[in-house]
N, C-alpha and C positions, 0 to 999 in steps of 0.2 A: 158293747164289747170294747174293752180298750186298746189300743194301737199297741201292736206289738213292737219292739224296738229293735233296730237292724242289728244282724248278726257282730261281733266284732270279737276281739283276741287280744287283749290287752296283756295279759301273763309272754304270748309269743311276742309282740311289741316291744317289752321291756326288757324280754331275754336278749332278745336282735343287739337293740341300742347296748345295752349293756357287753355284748358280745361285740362289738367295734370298740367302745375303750379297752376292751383287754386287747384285743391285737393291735390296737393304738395308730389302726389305720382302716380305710374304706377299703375295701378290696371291691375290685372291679366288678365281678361276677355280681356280688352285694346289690352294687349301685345300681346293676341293667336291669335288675327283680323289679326294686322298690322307688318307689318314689313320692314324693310328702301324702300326698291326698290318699295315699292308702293308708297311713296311720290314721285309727279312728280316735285315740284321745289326743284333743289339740296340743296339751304340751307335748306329747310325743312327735307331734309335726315339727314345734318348735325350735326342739332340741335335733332334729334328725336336716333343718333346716342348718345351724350350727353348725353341724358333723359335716356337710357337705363344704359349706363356707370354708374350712379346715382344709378339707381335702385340696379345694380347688387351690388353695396357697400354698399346700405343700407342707403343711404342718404336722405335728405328730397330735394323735386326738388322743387324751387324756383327760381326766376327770378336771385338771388344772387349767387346760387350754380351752378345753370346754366353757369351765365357769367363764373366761376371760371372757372369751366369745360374745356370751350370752350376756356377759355383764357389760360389754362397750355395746352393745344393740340395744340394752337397756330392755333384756326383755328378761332376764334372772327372775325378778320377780312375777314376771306373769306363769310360770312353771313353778312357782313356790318356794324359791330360793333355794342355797345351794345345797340342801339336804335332797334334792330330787334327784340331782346326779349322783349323788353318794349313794339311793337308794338303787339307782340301776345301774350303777357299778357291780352291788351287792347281788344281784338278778340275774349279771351273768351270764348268758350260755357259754357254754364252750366255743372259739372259735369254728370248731369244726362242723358245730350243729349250727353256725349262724346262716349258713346256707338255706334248711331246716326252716329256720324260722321265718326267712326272708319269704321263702315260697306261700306260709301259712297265713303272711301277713297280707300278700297280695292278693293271694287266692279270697280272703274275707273280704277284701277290699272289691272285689271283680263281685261277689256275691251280692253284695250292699249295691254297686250299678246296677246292678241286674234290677234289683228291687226299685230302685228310684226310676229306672226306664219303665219298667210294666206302671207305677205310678201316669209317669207323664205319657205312655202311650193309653189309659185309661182315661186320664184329663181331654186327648187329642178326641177322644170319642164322644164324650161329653159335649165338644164344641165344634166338630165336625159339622160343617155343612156342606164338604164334597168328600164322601166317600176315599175318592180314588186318590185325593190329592194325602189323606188322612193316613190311608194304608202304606203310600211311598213315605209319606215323612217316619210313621213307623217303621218300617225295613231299617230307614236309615236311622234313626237311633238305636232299636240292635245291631245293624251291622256295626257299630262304633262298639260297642261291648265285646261282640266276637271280635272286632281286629284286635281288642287289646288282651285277647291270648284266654285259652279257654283252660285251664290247667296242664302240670307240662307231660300228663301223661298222654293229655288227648290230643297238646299239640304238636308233642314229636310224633305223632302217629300218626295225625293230618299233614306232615310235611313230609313222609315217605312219598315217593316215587320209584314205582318198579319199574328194574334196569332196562328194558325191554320199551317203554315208554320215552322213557328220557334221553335214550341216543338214540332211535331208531324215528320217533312220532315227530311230529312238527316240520317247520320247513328248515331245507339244509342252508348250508352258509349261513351267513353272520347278520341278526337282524339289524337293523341301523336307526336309530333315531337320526343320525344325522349321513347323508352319503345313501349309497348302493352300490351293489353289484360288488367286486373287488377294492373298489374306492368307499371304505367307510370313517368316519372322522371320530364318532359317536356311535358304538356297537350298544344295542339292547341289553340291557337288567349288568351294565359292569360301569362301574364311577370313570367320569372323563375330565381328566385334568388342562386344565390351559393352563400355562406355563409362561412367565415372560419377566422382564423389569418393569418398570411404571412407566407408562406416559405411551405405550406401544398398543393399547387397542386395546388387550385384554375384558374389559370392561363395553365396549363397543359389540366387541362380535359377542360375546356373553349376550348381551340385549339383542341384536339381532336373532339369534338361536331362541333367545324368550319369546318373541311376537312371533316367530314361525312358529314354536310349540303352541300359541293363541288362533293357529291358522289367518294372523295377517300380514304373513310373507310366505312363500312356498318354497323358495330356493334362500340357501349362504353361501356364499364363496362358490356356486354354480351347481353343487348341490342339493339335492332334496333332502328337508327336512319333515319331518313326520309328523302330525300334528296331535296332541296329547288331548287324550278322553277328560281330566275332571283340571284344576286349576295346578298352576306353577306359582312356588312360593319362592321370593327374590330374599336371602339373605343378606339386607348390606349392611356390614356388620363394621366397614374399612369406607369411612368418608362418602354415609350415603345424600350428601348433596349433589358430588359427584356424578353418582349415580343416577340421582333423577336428570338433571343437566343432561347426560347422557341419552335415556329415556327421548326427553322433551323435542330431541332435534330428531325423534326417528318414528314420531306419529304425531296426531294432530287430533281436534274435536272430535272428529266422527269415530273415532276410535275408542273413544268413553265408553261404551256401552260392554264393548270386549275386556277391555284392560278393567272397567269396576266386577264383571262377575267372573272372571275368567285367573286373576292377577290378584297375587297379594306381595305385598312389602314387611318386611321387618327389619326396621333401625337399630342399630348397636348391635353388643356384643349379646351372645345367645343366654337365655336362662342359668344353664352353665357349663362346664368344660367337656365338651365331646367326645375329647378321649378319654376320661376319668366315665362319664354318663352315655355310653353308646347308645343309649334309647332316648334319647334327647333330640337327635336329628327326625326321629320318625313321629315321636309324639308333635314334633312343630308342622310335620306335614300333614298330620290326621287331622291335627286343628284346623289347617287350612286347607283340608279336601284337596291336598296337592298329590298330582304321582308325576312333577318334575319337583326339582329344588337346582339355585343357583345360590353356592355358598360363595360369598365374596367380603374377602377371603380365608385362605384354612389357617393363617395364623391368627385369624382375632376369635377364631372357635374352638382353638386346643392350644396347650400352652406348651413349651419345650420339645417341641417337636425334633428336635433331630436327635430325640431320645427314642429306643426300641419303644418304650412301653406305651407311650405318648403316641407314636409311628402305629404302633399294634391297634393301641384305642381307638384311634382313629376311624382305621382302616375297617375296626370291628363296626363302628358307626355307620360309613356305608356301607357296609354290607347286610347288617339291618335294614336298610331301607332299600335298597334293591330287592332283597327278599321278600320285604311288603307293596314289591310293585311300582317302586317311586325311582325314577332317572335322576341321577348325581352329575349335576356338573359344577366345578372347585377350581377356582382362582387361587393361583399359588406362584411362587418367583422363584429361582432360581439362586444355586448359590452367589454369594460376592466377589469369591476366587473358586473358579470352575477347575472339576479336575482338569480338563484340557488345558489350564490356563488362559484361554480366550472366548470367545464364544461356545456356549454348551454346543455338547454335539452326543452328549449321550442320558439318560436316566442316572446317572453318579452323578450329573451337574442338578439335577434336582437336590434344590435344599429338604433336608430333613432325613429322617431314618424312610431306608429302602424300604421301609414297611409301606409306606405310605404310598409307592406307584405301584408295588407289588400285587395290590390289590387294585388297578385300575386295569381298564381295557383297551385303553386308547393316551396316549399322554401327547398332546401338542405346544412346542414354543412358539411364541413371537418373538422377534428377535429385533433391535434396533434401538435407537435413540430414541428419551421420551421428545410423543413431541413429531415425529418423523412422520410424515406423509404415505409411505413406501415403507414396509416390514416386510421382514423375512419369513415366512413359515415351516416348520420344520416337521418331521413324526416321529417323536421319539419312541412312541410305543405304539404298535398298532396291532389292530386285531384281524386285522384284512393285508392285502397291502397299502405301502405303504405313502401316504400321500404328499406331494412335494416332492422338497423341497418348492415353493413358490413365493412369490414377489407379490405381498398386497398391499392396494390401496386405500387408504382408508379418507371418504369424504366428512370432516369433520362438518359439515356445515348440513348435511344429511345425516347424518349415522349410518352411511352405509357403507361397506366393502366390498372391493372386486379384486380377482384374481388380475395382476398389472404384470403385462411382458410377459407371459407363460411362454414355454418353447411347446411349439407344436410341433411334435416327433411326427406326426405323420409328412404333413407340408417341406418340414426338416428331411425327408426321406423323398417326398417328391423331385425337390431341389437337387437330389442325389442320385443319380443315378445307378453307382457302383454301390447306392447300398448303406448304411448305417450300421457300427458295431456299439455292442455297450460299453466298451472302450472308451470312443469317441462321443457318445453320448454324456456317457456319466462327466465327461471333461468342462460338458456344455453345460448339463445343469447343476453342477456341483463349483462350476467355475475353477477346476484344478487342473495344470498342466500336467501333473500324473497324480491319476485319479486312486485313491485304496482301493481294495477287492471286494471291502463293504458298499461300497459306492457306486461300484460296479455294477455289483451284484444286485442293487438297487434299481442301475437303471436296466438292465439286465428285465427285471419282475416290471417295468414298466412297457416295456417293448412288447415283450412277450403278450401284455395282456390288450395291445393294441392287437396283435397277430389272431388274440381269441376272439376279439370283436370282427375283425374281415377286415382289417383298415392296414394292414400290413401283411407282407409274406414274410416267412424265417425259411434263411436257406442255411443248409446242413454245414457246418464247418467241413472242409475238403482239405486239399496238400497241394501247394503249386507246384511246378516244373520240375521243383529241386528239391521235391518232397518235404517240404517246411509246412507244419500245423498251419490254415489257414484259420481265420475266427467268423465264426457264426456271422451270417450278417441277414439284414433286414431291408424289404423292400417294401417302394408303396403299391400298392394291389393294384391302382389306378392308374399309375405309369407300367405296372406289367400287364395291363388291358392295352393299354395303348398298343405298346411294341406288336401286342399279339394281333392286335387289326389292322 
């Protein structure tokens, strides 16, 4: 019998391409569909390789720009010169239907894996000499075909969750990959940004956070870290010599065994631009059987960022992969002139379009001179309360970081007899002789959440003598045991 030939769509293929040079540009939605390996005839990989190369520079795609393309690659001729563009010019779909086509393209493409995995799980059987080890490698090359999406009628349908489930089922409060309880740094399945200028650690505590996700470290900055079921894929995409340097001073031999099956690296810039290719972040994670990623950093993985659309693509990229299970953490810096004018202090001093933290769940600075011993940490965005303001230090000769000079509100309260206000607090850890109402308010949720632990009393705000508003104040539990015995 002869071998039958895998399914393919070569009429929807030409319509597709052809429907990008009439709109004379890649639309977003386009790019997340498809991607080269699902074109079955090879010059259509090669040209749709082109169209992207386009995109990512910002150019207009036309049958002109095309050929140029294709002719400085020197690959014109391997598509059969430039009668092939003209020919799927003339092929056309409608922009409207290239939606349409893009689906039918992938969809033949998903049918064709399908076909090549029952192959090679067929092969695995053949050569099987442990059953058991034969059956999980099987699992796992279909579960590779189902992650990459099972048509979209089956998989909006697989992504419902009824209402009833989804706020009511699971556990309350905020899960943490990094932190607990009220103190989370790093909240489950939402992208965590660090924030800072160069030479400030960013890159330090990034790695520390990686070997605790490897389970060989437990605690960051006195925190619990969580430790991650399949590998962590290290994006350095921004000077990863650096990066290893980095690395080098914060494990040793014995650690080879974790960091080869556990750890992956990728050097340079990514395959292509993240926010033009939202599914670019997750296909590099499936590669790598990752469900952490450490992008470092998000300007050498999307271009023009303090553009909406750029901001938006982004932002759609992780949330793709949070969807598929994979923890986002992203290296990013700060504008040059903060709106404050001096050190950020808020989510507007993040450079780029607000799309970009709008979609995260946690946003932390470093703050200080490259280079500096002792950094500032800050919250700008948190999903619990909020952590900090603190003073870290960073052991360059280790790789490691500790929490330096903390105020301990409790001992601070011991010392006190009459009592701690958030007034007086926010003054102390904010360093301001008159403190704002945010700030306050701040230390305010700090106090408070020592009162919910036992390590503090909160007494009612009253009126003194002269009937003047007295303010809340706080005590330590342990000096009101005392008094009382």
């Amino acid at each position: 019998m002869s071998e039958r030939t895998p399914p393919s769509n070569v009429k929807a293929e030409e319509a597709l391409l052809g429907a990008i040079l009439l709109a004379k540009r890649l639309p977003v939605e386009i790019a997340a569909k498809v991607e080269e390996a699902d074109f079955w005839r090879p010059a259509h990989r090669t040209v749709w390789r082109a169209i992207n190369a386009l995109a990512d520079a910002g150019d207009l795609i036309t049958p002109v720009t095309l050929l140029g393309r294709l002719q400085a690659a020197g690959e014109l001729e391997d598509i059969g010169g430039a009668s092939f563009i003209h020919d799927l010019a003339a092929a056309a779909g409608t922009t409207a239907e290239a939606r349409r086509y893009a689906e039918i393209v992938a969809e033949t493409s998903k049918i064709r894996q399908l076909i090549d995995t029952g192959n090679r799980i067929a092969q695995l059987g053949y050569d099987a000499r442990d059953a058991g080890a034969a059956i999980a490698e099987a699992e796992k090359l279909l579960g590779r075909v189902a992650a990459a999406g099972s048509g979209a009628g089956a998989e909006h349908t697989a992504s419902l969750i009824p209402g009833g489930s989804f706020i009511l089922d699971g556990p309350k409060g905020v899960d943490a990959v990094w932190g607990d309880g009220d103190q989370v740094a790093w909240s489950e399945g939402e992208p965590f940004l660090l924030v800072g200028p160069q030479g400030v650690g960013k890159t330090t505590l990034a790695g520390q956070l990686v070997l605790a996700r490897l389970g060989l470290r437990s605690t960051v900055l006195g925190m619990p870290v969580q430790t991650g079921r399949r590998r962590v894929l290290y994006l350095a995409c921004d000077r990863p010599a650096q990066v290893k340097r980095s690395f080098e001073r914060m494990v040793t031999e014995a650690d080879r065994a974790t960091l080869d099956a556990r750890l992956d690296f990728r050097k340079g810039p990514p395959p292509a631009d993240f926010a033009k290719h939202p599914r670019t972040l997750v296909d590099l994670c499936r590669a790598a059987d990752a469900d952490t990623v450490v992008i470092d950093s998000l300007k050498d993985v999307a271009l023009e960022l303090s553009k909406d659309d750029a901001g938006a693509g982004l932002n759609s990229a992780h949330q793709h992969a949070v969807a598929a299970g994979i923890q986002v953490l992203g290296l990013h810096h700060q504008r040059k002139n903060s709106a404050s004018g001096g050190k950020p202090n808020s989510l507007a001093d993040v450079y780029g379009s607000t799309w970009i933290t709008a979609g995260c769940g946690s946003v932390l600075l470093l703050w200080g001179d490259a280079g500096d011993p002792v950094v500032e940490l800050t919250h700008l965005k948190q999903p619990a309360e909020p952590i900090g303001p603190l003073q870290v230090a960073h052991d360059h000769q280790t790789g490691t970081s500790t929490v330096f000079e903390a105020v301990d509100l409790v001992d601070l309260a011991r010392r006190n007899p009459h009592g701690l206000t958030a007034g007086s607090v926010a003054g102390i850890l904010f360093d301001e002789q008159d403190p704002s109402k945010v700030q306050v308010a701040k230390a305010r949720r700090k106090l408070d959440g020592l009162v919910r632990k036992g390590l503090l009393h909160r007494q009612e705000a009253g009126r003194d003598s002269q009937g003047r508003q007295e303010p809340v104040r706080y005590f330590a539990v342990a000096l009101i045991h005392k008094a009382a015995s």
